[in-house]
Structure formats: C-alpha cells, structure tokens
N, C-alpha and C positions, 0 to 999 in steps of 0.2 A: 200532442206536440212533443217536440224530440227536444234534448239539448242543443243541437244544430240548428235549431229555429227560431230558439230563443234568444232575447237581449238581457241581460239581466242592468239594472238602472242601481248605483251602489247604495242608494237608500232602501231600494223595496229588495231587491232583491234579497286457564288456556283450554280453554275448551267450552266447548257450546255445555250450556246445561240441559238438564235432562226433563221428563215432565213437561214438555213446552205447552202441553191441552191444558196446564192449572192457573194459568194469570202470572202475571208480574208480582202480584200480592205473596202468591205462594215462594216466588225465589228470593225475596229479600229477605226473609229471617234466615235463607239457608248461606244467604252470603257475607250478612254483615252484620253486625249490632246497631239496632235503629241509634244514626246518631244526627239529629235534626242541628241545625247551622241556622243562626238568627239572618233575618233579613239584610241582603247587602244597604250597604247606605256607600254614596258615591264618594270618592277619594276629597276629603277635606283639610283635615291635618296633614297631610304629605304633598310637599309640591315636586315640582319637576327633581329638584338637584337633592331635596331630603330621600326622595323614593329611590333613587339613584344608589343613594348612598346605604340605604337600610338594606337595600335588595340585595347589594354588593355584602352586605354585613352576614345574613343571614343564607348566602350560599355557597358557604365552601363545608359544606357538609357532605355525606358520602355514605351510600347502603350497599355494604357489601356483600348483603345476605339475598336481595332483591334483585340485583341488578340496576339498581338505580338510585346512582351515584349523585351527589349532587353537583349542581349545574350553577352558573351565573345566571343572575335572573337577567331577565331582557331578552331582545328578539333572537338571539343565533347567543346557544352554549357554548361551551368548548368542542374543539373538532371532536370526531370519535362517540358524540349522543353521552347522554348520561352516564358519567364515571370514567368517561374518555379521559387523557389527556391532551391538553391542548399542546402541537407540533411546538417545536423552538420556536422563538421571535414571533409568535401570533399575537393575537391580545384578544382579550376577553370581553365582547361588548356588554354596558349594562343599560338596562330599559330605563327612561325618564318619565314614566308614567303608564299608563294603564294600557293593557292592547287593543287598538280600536275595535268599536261596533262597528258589523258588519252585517250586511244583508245576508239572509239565509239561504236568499235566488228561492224559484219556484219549484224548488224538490226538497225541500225540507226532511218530511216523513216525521215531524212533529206533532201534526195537529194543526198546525195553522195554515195550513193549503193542504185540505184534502186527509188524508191518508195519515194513521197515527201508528209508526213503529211501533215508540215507545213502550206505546201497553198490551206492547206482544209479549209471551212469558220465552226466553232465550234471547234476547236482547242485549242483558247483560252478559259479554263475553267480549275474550281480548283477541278473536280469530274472527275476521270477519270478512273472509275469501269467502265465507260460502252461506249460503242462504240458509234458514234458520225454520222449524214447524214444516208447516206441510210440505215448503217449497224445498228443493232440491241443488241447488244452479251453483255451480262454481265459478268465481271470477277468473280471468286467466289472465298473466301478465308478469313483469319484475317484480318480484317480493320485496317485499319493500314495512318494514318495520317504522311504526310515527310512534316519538314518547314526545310527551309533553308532563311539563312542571308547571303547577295552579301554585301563584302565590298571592296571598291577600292585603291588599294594602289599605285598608280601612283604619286598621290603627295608629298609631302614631308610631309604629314600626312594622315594615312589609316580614310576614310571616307564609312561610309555605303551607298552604290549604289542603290539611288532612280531610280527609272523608265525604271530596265532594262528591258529582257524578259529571262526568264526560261524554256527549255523544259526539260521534266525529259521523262524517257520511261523505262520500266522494262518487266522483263517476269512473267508468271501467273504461279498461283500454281502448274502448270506440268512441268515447265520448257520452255515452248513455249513463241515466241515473234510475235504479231499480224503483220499484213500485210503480213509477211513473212512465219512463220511455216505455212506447210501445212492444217493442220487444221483449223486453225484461220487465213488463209489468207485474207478473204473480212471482217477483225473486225479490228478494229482502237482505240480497249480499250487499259489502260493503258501507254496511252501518251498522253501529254498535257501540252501548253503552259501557263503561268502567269506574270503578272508586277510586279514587287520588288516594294511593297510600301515605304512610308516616311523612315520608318526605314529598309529596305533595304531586308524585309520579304517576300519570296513568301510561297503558304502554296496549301497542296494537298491530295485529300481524295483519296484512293485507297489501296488496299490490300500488305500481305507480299508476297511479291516472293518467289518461290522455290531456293533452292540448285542442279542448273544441272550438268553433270559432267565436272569436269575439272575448273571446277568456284564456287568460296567462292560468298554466296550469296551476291548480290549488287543491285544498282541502278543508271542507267546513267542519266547525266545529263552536259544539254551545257547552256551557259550564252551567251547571245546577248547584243549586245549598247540598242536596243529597240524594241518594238511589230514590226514597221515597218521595223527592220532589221531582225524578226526570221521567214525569209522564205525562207534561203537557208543553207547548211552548210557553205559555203563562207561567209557567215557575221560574224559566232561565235567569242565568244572575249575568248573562255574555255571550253573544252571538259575534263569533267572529272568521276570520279563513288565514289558511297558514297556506304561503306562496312558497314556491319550490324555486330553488337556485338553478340560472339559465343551462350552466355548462354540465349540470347534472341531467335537467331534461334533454337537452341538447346531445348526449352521452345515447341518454335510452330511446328516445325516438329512433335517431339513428341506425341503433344497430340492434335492438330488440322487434324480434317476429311482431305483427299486431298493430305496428304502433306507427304505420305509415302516413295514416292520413296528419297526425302530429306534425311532423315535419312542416307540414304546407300550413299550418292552422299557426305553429308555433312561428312561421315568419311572418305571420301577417298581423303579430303585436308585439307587446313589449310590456315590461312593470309598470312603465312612466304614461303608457297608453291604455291601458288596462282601467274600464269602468270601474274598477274597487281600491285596485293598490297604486293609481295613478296620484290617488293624495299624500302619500308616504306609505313605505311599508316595511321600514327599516325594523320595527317592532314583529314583523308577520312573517320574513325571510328565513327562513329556515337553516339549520344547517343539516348539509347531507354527509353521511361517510359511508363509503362502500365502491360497488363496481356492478356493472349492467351485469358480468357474468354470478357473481356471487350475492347481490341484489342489494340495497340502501339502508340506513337506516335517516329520520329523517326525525329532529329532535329539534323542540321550541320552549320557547319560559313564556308564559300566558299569565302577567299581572292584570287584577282585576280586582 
C-alpha cells in the first residue's frame, strides 16, 4: 500500500555515524552521557494563560555557539528559525498549552506498525537525505532545514527540555514513505533521530515533502525522555506533526522540478479540511524562512 492509497483517520493514524553493523547500544555512549528524564506526568499546575506566560518567560534566551538561538515557545518562533530576528511590526505568538497528540499514520518506523528504525545503529543523525547501513538511496528535493525547540511544562514553570530524543520522519517528493512504499521499501532516508541540546534545540538537514492526497503537507514527529528511551514507540512522551505554511508550499510545488503532482493534490485541501489539523493547528504551523532557489528553513516550539 502506497501513501496515495491511504486515509489516514486523525486518531489512529552532522553526519551519519560510523559502525552502523554494532547496534544502537554501541552509539549512545559515543554520543551522549546517559542522561535518563523521569517519567512525563500530564500538564497540571499550568493552565492555558500561566503556560503562556512562563513559556513567554523562559524564551528569550539565545546560543550563539550552536546556532540555536532562542525562540518564543508556541506554535511559529520568530521569522528567520532559531536566533532569527523577528521583521519590524510582527509579533511573536505564544503557545497556551501543550502541542497536540497526533496520529503517527501508517509509516511510523517505530515499532508500532511493522518496521522498527529506531533500533538501527546510524539513526542518530542530523542529515537525513539519505539512507543509512546497508541501504544507499538519496532523497531528492528543496533542502529544507526543520529545528524544533522541546519545552517542558510539567512544572509549575515551562522549562526548555535538555536531553531528550527526537524522531522526525516525513515522505519524499512523490509522496512515498521509505521502508514501507513499495518503491523505496529497502531505503531508510528521511528519518532520523537527535538530542535536544542546552537550549532545548534539535535541528535537521533534509528536503520539502510533497502534498499526497488526502493530506496538507506535514511532518511527523515523536519526543522521547532520551536517546536510550527512543527505540520503541512505548517509550514516547509525544506523537505529534508539524504543518507547513500554504504560500511556502505553494512557492515550491510550483516552481521546484519533482514536485508536480503537489500542485493538483495541494488544491484538493486545505488546514481546515485536513483529517489531522482540521481541529486547530495554530500550535503545529510552522514558520518558514527561505526561497525555493536557496531552500527553507522550517522551525516550531513543541510544548509538552
């Protein structure tokens, strides 16, 4: 079954490392200091207008050694991605609560349908154009850079979440998702795990997705406690998908090689029509900066 086939229903649905024949076991001591994160517990002490307000508190911070600047927490950072500035006269949105749960759709590569990335050893990596171990396969497409900011709002004050783990997974310019579409079944591009640095920042080289039918184009993505928790879907602490700005897709369908059939798939919905972000998706809207010729960056604040 192809992407093109499927319905998805919104409930159910820098560099590679090396060694890829030793397990996932073998790369986490070589990437991080095992650092275990206690069990989420759901947002209590923080309601809509206090999360608001702590989120707003705790983000005007800024790495200027990383490239990643701090952001307004909530669904769309300042223009420009992490450490941007935000244009004269714009304003800065902030999230009122947590980013919705969202279905993972039927290509996970988690575990939980079928096929398990995760506990592939080259997983962890922030380039995820190209296929990883045995397989070969490069995605082809707008380059297109996704950061996202993890901030935790369990406390009685939203704090940015160092040292989680992030898998993001998307489909390729035809609308296909590797492991599974029949074509790109033995390819393992575009998904890939990362640690939430100091500031709470994971960051990822890879292309724009298509517009397949039935779906506004997007991007999945689950949040783990940590690298040693993201090898099953049973550990995730947030399954959710980050929606791309019309006139940005609109921009690259257009006038990017590849990306034809988009056009005709991206007229046949809309945000408000759309099985997942038809309930709200002002928290999931992305901001984009860039140009089809010189390629996007595409940057979100993920409370949870």
């Amino acid at each position: 079954m192809t992407p093109h086939q499927r319905h998805d229903h919104h409930h159910d649905h820098q560099g590679d490392l090396e060694d890829h024949d030793l397990g996932l076991s073998h790369d986490l001591p070589r990437i991080v200091e095992r650092n275990r994160l206690g069990r989420r517990r759901f947002l209590a002490a923080v309601g809509g207008v206090g999360a608001a307000t702590a989120l707003a508190a705790c983000s005007a911070d800024a790495d200027s050694t990383s490239g990643a600047g701090g952001g307004t927490a909530g669904g769309t950072p300042p223009e420009g991605g992490p450490g941007g500035a935000a244009p004269a006269g714009s304003e800065v949105e902030v999230a009122e609560g947590e980013i919705p749960e969202e279905t993972a759709g039927p290509y996970p590569g988690d575990g939980s349908n079928g096929v398990n990335v995760l506990t592939e050893s080259g997983v962890v990596r922030s380039d995820i154009t190209r296929s990883f171990g045995s397989a070969s396969g490069v995605a082809e497409g707008v380059p297109t850079t996704l950061r996202l900011k993890v901030y935790d709002l369990t406390g009685d004050e939203a704090e940015v979440l160092s040292g989680a783990a992030v898998y993001v997974w998307h489909c390729d310019r035809d609308g296909e998702y590797s492991m599974y579409s029949e074509s790109i079944a033995e390819e393992n591009y575009l998904r890939g795990v990362q640690e939430t640095d100091e500031k709470g920042w994971v960051e990822f080289t890879t292309i724009f997705p298509a517009a397949y039918s039935g779906r506004w184009p997007h991007v999945h993505f689950e949040v783990y406690p940590s690298l040693e928790d993201a090898t099953s879907a049973s550990n995730k602490l947030r399954t959710s998908q980050l929606a791309i700005p019309q006139d940005v897709a609109d921009a690259v369908y257009a006038e990017a090689e590849g990306y034809e059939q988009s056009v005709t798939n991206m007229a046949q919905t809309s945000l408000d029509s759309d099985n997942v972000f038809s309930d709200g998706y002002s928290l999931q809207l992305a901001k984009a900066a860039g140009s089809v010729a010189e390629g996007y960056t595409l940057t979100l604040n993920v409370p949870i």
